[in-house]
PDB file with one MODEL, atoms N, CA, C and O in Angstrom:
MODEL        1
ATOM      1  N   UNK A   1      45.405  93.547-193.930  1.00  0.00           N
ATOM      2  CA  UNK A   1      45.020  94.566-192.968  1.00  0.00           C
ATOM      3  C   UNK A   1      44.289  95.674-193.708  1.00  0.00           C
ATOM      4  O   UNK A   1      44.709  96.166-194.756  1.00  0.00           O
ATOM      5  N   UNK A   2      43.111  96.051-193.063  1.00  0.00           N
ATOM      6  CA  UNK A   2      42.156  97.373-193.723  1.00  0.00           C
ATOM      7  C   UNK A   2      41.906  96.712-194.986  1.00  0.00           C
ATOM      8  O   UNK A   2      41.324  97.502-195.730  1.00  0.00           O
ATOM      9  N   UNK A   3      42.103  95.593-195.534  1.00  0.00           N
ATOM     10  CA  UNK A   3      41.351  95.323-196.918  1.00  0.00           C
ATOM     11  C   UNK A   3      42.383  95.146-197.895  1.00  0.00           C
ATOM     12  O   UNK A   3      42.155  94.902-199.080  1.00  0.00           O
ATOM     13  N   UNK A   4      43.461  95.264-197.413  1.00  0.00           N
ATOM     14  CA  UNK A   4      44.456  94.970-198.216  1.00  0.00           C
ATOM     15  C   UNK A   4      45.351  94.141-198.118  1.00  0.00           C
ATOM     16  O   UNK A   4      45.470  94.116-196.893  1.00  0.00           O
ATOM     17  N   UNK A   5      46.583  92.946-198.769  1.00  0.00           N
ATOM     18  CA  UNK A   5      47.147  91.851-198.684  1.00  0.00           C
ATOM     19  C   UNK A   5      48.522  92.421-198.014  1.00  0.00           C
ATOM     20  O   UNK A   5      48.807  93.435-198.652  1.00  0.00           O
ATOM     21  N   UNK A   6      49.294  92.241-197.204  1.00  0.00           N
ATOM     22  CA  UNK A   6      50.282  92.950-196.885  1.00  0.00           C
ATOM     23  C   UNK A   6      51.615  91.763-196.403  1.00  0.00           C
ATOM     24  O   UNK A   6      52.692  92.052-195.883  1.00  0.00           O
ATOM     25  N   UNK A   7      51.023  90.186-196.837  1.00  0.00           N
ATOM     26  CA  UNK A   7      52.404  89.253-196.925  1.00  0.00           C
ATOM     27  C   UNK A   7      51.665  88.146-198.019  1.00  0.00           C
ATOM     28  O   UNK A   7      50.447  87.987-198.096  1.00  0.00           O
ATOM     29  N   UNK A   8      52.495  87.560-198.687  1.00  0.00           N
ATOM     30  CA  UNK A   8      52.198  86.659-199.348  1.00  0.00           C
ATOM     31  C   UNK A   8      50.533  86.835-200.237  1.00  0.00           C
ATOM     32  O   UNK A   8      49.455  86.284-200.018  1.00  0.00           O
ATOM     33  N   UNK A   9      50.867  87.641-201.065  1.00  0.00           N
ATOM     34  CA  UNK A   9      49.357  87.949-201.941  1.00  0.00           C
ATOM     35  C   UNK A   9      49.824  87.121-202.684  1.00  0.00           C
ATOM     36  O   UNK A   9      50.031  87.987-203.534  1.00  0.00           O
ATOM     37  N   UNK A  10      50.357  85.816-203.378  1.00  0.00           N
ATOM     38  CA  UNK A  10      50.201  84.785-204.160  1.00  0.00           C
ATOM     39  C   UNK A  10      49.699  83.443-203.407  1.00  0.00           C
ATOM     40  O   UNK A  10      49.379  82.422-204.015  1.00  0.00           O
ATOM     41  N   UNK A  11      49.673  83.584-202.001  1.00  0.00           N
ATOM     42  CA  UNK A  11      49.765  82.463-201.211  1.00  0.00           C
ATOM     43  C   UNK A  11      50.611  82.046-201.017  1.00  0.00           C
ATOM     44  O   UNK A  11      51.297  81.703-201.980  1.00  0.00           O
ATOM     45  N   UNK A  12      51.086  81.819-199.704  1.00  0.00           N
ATOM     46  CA  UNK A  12      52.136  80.676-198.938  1.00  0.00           C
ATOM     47  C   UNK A  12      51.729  79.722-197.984  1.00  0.00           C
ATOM     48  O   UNK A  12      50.633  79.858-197.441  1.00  0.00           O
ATOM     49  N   UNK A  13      52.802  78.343-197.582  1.00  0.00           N
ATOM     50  CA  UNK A  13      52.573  77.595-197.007  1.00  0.00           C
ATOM     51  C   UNK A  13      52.492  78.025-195.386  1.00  0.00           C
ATOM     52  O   UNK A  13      53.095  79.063-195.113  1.00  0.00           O
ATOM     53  N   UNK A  14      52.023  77.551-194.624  1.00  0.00           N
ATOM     54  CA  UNK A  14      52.515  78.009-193.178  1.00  0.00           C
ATOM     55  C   UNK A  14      52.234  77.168-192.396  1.00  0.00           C
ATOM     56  O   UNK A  14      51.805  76.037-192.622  1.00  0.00           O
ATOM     57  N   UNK A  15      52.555  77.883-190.994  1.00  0.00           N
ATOM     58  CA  UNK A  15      52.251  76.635-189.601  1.00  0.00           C
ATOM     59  C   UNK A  15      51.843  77.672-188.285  1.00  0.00           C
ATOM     60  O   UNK A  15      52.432  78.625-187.773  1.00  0.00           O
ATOM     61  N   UNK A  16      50.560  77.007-188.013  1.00  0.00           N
ATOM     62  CA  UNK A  16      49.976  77.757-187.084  1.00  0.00           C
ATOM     63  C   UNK A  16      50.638  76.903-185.595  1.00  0.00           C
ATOM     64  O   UNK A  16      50.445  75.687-185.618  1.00  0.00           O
ATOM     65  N   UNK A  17      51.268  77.365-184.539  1.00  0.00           N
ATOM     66  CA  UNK A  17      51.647  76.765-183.883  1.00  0.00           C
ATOM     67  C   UNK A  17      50.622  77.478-182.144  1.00  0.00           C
ATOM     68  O   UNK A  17      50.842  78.514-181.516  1.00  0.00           O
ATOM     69  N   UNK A  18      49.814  76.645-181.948  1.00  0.00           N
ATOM     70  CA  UNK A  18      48.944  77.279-180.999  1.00  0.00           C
ATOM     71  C   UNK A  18      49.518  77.286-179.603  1.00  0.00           C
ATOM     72  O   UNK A  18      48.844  77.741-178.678  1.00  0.00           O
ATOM     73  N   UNK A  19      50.961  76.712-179.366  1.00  0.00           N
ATOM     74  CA  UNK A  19      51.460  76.600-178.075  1.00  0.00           C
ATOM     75  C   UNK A  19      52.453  77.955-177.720  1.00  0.00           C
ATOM     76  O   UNK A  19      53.177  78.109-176.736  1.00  0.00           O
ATOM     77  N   UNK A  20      52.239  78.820-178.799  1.00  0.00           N
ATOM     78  CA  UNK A  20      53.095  80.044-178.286  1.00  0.00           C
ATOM     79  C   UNK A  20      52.065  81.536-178.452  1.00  0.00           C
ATOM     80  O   UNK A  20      51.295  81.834-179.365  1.00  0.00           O
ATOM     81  N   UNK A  21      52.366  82.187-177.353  1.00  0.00           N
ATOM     82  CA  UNK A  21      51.912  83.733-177.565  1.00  0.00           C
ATOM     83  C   UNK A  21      52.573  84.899-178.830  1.00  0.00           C
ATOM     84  O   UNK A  21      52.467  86.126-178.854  1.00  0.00           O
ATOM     85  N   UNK A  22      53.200  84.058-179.716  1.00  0.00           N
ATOM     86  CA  UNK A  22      54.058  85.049-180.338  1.00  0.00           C
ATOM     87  C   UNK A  22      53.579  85.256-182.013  1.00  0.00           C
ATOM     88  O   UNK A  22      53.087  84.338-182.669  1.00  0.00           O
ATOM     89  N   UNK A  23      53.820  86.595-182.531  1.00  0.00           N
ATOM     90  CA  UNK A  23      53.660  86.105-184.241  1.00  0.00           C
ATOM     91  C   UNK A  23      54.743  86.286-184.593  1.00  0.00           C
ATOM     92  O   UNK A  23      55.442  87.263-184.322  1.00  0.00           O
ATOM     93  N   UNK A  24      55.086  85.140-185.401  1.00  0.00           N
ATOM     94  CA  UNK A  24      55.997  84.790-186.043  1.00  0.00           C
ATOM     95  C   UNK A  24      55.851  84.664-187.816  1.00  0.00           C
ATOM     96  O   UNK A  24      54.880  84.124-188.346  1.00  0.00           O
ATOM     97  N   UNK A  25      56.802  85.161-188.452  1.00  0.00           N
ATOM     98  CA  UNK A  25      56.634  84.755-189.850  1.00  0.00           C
ATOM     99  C   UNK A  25      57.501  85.080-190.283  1.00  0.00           C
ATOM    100  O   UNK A  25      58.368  85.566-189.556  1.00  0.00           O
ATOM    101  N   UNK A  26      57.749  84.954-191.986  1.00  0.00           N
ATOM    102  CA  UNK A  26      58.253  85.764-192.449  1.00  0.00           C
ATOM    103  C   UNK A  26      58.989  86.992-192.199  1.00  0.00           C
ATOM    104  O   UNK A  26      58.147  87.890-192.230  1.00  0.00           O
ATOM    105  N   UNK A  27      60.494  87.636-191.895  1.00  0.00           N
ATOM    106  CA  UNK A  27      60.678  88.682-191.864  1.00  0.00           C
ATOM    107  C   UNK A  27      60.030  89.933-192.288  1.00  0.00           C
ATOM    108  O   UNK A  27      59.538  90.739-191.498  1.00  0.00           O
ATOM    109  N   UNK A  28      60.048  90.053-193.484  1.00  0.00           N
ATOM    110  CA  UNK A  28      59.488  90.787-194.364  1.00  0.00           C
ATOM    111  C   UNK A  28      58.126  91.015-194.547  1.00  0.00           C
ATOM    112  O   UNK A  28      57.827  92.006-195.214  1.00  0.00           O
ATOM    113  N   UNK A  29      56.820  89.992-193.892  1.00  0.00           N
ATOM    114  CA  UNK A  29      55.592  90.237-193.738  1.00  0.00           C
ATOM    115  C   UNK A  29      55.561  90.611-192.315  1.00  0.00           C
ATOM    116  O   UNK A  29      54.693  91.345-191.844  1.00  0.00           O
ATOM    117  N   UNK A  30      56.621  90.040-191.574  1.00  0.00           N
ATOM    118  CA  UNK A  30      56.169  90.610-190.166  1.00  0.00           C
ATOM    119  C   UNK A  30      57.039  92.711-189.834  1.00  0.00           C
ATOM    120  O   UNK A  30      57.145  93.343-188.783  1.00  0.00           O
ATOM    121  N   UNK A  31      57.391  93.043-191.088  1.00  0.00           N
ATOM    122  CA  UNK A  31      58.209  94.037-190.517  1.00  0.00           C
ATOM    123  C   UNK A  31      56.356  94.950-191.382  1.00  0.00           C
ATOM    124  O   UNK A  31      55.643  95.831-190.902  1.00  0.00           O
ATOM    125  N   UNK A  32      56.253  94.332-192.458  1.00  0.00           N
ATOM    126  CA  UNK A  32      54.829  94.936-193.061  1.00  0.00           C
ATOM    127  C   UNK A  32      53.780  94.863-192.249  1.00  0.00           C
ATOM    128  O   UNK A  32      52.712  95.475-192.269  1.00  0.00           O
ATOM    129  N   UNK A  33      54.165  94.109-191.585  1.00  0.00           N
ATOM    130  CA  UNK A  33      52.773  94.012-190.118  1.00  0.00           C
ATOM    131  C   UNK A  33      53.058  95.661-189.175  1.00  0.00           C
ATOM    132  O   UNK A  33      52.222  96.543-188.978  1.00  0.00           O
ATOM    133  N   UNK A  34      54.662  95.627-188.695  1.00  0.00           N
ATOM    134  CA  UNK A  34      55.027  96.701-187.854  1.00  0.00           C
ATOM    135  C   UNK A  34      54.938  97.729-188.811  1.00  0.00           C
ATOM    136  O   UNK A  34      54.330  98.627-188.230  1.00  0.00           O
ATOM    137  N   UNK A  35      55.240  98.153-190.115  1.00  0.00           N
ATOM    138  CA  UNK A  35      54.823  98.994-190.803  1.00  0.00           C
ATOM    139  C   UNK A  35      53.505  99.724-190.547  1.00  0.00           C
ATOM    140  O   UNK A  35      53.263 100.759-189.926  1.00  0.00           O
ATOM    141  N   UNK A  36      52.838  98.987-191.122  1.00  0.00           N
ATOM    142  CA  UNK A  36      51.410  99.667-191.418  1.00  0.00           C
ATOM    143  C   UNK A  36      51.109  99.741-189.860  1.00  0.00           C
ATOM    144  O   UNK A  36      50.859 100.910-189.568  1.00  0.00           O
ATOM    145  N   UNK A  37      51.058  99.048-188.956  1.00  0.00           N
ATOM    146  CA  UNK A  37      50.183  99.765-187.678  1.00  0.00           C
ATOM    147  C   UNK A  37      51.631 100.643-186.865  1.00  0.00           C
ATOM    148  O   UNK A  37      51.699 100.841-185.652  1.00  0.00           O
ATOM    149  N   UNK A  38      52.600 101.033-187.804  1.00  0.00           N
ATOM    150  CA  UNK A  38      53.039 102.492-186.660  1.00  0.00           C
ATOM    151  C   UNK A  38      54.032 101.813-185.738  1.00  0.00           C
ATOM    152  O   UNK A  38      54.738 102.639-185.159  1.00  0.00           O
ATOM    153  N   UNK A  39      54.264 100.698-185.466  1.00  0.00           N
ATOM    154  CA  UNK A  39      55.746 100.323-184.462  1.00  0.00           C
ATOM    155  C   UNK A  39      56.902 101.067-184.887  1.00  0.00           C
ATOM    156  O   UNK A  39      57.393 101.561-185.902  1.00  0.00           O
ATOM    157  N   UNK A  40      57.083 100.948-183.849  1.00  0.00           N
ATOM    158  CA  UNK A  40      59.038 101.118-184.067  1.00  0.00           C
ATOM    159  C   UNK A  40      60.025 100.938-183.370  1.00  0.00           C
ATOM    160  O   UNK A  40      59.720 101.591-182.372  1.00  0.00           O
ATOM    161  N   UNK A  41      60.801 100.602-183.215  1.00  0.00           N
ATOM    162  CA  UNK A  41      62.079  99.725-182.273  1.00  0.00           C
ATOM    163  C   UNK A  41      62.424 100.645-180.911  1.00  0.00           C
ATOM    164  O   UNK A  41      62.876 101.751-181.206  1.00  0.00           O
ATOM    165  N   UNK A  42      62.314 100.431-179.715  1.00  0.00           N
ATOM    166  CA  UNK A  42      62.853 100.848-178.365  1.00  0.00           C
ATOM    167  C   UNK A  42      64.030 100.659-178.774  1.00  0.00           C
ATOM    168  O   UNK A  42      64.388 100.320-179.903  1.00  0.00           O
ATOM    169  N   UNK A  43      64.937 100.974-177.443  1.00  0.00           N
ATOM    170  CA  UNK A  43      66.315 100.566-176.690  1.00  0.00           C
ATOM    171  C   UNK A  43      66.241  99.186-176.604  1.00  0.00           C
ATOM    172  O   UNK A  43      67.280  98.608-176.922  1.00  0.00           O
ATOM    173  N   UNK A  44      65.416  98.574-176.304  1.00  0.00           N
ATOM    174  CA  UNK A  44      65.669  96.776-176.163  1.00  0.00           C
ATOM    175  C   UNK A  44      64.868  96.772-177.016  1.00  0.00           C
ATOM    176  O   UNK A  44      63.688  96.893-176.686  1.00  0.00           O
ATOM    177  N   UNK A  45      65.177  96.647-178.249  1.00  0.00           N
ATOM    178  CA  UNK A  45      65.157  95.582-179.696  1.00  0.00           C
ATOM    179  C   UNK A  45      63.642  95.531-179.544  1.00  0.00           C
ATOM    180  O   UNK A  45      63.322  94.906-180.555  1.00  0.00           O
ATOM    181  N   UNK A  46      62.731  95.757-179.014  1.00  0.00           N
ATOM    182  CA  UNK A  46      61.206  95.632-179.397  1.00  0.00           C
ATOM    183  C   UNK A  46      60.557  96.380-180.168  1.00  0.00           C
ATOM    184  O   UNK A  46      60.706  97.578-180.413  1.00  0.00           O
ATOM    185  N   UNK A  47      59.730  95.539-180.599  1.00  0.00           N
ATOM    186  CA  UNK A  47      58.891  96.961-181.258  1.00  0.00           C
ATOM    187  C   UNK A  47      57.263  97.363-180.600  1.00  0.00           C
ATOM    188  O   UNK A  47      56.466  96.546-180.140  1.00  0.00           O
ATOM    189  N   UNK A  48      57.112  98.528-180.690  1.00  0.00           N
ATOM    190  CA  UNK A  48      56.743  98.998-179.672  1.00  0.00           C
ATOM    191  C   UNK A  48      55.708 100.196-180.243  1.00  0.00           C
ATOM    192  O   UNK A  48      56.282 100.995-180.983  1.00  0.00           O
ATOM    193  N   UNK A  49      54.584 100.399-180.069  1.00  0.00           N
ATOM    194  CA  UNK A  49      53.188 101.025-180.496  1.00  0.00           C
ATOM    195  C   UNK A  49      52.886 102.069-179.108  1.00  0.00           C
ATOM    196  O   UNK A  49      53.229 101.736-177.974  1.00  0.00           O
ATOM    197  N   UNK A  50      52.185 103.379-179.421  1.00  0.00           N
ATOM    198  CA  UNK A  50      51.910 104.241-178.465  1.00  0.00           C
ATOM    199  C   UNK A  50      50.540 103.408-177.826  1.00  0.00           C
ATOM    200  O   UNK A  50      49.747 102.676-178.418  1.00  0.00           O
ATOM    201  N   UNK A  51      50.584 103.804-176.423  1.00  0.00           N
ATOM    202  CA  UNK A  51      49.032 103.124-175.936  1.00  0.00           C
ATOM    203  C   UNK A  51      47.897 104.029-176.561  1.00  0.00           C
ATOM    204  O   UNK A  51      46.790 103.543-176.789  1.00  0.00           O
ATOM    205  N   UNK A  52      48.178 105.318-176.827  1.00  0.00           N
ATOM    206  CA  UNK A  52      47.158 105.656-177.471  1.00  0.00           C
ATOM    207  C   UNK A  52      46.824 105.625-178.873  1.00  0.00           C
ATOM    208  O   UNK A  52      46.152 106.428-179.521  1.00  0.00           O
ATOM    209  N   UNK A  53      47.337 104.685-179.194  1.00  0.00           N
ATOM    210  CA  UNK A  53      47.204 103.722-180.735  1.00  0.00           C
ATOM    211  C   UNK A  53      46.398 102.670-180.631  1.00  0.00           C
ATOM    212  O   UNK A  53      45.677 102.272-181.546  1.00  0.00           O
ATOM    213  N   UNK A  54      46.493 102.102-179.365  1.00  0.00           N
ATOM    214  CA  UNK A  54      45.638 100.395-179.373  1.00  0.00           C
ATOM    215  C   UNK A  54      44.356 100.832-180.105  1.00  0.00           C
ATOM    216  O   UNK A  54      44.118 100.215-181.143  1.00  0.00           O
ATOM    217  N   UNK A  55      43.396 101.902-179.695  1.00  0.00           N
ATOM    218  CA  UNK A  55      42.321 101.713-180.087  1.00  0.00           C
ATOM    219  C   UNK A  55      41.891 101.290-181.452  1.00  0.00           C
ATOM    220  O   UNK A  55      41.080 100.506-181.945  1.00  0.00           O
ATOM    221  N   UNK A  56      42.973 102.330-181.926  1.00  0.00           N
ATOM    222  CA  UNK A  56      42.810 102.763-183.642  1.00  0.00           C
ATOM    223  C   UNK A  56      43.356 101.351-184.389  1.00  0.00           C
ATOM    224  O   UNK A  56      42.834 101.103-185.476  1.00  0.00           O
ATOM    225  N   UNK A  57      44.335 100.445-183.898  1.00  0.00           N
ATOM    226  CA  UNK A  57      44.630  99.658-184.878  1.00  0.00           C
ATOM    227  C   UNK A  57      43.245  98.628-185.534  1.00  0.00           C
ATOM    228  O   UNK A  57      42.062  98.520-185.211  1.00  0.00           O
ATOM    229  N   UNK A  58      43.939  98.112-186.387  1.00  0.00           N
ATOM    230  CA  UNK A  58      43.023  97.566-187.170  1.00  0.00           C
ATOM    231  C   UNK A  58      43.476  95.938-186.727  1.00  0.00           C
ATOM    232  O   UNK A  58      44.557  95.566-186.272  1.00  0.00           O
ATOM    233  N   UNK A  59      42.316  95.170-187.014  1.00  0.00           N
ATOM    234  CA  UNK A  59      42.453  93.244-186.945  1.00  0.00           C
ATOM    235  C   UNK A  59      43.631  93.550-188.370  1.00  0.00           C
ATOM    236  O   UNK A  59      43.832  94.384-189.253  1.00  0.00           O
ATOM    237  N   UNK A  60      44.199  92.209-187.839  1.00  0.00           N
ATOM    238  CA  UNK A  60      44.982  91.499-189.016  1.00  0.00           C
ATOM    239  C   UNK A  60      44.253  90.071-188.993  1.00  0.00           C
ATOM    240  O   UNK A  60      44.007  89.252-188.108  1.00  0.00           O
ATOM    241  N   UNK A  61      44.058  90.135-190.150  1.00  0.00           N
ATOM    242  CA  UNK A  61      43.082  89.002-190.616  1.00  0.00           C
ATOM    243  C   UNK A  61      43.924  88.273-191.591  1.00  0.00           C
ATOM    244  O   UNK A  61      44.596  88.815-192.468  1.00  0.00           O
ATOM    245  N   UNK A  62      43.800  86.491-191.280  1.00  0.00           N
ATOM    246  CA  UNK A  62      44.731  85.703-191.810  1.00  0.00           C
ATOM    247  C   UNK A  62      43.809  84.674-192.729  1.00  0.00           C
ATOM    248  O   UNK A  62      42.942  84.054-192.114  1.00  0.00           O
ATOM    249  N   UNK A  63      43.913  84.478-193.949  1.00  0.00           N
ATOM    250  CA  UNK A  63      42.752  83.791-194.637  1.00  0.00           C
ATOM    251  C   UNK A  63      43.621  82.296-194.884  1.00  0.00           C
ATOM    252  O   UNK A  63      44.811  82.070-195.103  1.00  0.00           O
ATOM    253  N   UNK A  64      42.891  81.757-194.794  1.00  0.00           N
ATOM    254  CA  UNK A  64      43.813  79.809-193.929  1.00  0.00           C
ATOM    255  C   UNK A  64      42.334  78.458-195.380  1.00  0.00           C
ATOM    256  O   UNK A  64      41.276  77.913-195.065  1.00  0.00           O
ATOM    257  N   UNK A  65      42.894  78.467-196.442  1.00  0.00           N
ATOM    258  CA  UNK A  65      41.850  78.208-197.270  1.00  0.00           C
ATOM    259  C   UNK A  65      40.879  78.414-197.181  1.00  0.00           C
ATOM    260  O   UNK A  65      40.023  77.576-196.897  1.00  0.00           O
ATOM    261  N   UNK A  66      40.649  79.775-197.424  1.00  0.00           N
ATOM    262  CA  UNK A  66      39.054  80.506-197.903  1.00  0.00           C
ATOM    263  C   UNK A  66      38.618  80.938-197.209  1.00  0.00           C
ATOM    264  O   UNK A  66      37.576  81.533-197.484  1.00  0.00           O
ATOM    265  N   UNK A  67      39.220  80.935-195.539  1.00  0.00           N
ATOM    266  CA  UNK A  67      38.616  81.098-194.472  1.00  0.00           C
ATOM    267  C   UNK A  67      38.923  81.837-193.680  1.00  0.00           C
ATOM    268  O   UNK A  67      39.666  81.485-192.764  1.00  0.00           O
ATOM    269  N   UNK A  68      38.310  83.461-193.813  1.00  0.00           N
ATOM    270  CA  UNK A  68      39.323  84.384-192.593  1.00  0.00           C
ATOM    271  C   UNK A  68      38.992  84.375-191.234  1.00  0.00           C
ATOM    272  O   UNK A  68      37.935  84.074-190.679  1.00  0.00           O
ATOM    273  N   UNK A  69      40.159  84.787-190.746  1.00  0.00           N
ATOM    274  CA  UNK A  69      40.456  84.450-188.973  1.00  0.00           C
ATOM    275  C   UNK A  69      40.482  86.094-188.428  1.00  0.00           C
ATOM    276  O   UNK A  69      41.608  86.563-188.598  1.00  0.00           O
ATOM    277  N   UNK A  70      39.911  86.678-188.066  1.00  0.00           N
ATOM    278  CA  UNK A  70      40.479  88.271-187.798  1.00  0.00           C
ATOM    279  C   UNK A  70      41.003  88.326-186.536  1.00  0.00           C
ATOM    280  O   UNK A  70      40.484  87.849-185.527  1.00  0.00           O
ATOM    281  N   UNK A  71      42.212  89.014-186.623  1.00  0.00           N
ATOM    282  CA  UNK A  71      42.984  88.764-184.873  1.00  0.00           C
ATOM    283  C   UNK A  71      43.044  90.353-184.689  1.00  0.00           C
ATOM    284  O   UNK A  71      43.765  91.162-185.274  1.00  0.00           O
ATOM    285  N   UNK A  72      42.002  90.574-183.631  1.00  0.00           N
ATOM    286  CA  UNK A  72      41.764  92.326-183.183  1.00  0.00           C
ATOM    287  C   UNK A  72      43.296  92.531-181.978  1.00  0.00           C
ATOM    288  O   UNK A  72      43.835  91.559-181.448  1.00  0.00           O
ATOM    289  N   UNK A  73      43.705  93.844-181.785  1.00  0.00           N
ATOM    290  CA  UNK A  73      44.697  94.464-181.627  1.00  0.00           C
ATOM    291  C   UNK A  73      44.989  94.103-180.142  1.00  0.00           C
ATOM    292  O   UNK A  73      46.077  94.450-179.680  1.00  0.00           O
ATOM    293  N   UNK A  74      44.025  93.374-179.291  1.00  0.00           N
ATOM    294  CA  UNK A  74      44.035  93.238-178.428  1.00  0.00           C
ATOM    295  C   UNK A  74      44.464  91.563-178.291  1.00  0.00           C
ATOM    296  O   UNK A  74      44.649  90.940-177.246  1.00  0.00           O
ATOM    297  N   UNK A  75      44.533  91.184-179.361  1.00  0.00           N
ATOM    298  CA  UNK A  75      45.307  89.530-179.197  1.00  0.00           C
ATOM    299  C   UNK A  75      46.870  89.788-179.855  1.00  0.00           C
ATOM    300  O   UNK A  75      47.784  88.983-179.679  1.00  0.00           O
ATOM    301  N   UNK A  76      47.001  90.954-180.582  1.00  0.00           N
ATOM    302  CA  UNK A  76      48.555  90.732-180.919  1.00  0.00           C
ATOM    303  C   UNK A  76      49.099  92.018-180.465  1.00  0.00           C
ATOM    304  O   UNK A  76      49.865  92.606-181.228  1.00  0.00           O
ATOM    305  N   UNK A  77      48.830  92.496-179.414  1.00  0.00           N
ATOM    306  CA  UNK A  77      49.448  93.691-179.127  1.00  0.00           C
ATOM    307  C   UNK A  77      49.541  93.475-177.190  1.00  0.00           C
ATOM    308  O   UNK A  77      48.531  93.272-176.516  1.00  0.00           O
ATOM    309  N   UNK A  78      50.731  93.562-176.692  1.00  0.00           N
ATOM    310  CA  UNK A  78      50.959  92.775-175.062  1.00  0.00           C
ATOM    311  C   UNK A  78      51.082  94.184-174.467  1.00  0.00           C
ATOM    312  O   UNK A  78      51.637  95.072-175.113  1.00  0.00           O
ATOM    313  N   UNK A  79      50.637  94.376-173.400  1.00  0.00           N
ATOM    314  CA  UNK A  79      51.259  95.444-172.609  1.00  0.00           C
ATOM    315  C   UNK A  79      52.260  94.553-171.501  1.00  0.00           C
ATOM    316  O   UNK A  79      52.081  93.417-171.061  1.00  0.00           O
ATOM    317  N   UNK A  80      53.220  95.390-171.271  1.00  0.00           N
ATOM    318  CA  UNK A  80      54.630  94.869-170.622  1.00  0.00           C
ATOM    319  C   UNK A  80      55.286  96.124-170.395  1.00  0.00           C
ATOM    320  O   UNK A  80      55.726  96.960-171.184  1.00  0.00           O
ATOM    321  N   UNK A  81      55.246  96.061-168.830  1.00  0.00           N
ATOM    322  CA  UNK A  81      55.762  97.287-168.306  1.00  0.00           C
ATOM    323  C   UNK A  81      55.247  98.597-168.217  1.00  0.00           C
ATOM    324  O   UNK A  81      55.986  99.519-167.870  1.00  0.00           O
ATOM    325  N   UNK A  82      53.785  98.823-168.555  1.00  0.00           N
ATOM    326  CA  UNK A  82      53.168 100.051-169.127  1.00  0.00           C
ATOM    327  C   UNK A  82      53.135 100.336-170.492  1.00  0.00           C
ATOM    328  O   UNK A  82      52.216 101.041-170.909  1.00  0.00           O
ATOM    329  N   UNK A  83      54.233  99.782-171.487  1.00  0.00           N
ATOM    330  CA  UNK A  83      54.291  99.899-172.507  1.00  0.00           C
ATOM    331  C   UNK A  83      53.456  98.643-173.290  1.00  0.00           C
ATOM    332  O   UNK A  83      52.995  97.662-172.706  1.00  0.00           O
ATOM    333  N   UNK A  84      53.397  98.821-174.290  1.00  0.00           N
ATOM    334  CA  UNK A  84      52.537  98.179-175.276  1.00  0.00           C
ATOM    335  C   UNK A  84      53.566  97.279-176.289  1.00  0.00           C
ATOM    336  O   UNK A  84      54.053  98.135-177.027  1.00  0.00           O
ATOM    337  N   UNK A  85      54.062  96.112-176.628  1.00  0.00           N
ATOM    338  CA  UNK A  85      54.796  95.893-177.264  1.00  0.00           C
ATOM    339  C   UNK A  85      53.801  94.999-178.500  1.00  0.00           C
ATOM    340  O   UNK A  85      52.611  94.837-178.230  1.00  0.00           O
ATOM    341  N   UNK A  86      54.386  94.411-179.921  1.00  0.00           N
ATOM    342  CA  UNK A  86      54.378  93.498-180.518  1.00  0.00           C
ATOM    343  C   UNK A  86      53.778  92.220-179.914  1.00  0.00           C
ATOM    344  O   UNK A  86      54.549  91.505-179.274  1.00  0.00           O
ATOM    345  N   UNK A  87      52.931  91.974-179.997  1.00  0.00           N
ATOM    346  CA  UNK A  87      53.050  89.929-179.312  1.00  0.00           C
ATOM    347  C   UNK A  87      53.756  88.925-180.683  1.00  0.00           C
ATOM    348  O   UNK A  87      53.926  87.714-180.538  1.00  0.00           O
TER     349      UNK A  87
ENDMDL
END
């Protein structure tokens, strides 16, 4: 994110699973995901971004051998309920 490695900077194995709306990974790269763009946990266990944040976030870009994928804020970020959650 912004140019910098923020899970697995040695490389890891993974699995892109295209039948779900969700990101999934790693604990620890996905809490560095909610880190850097500003989430933070509601009353029901979500995590949860101001709407007047969508604009500003940045793509998280996933490099899949040699090859980056950039996923803009508007594919991993759901509105639900008025609020804006995690996808």
């Amino acid at each position: 994110m912004n140019g910098k490695t923020i899970a697995c900077s040695k490389g890891c194995q993974a699995i892109v699973d295209t039948g779900t709306s969700l990101l999934t990974g790693p604990t620890s790269a996905i809490a560095n995901i909610q880190s850097d763009i500003g989430a933070s946990e509601n009353s029901d266990d979500e995590m949860v971004v101001s709407c007047s944040a969508i604009s500003s976030l940045p793509d998280i870009v996933f490099t899949i051998n040699g090859v980056q994928y950039p996923v803009p804020p508007s594919a991993y970020i759901l509105q639900v309920r008025g609020l804006w959650t995690i996808h």
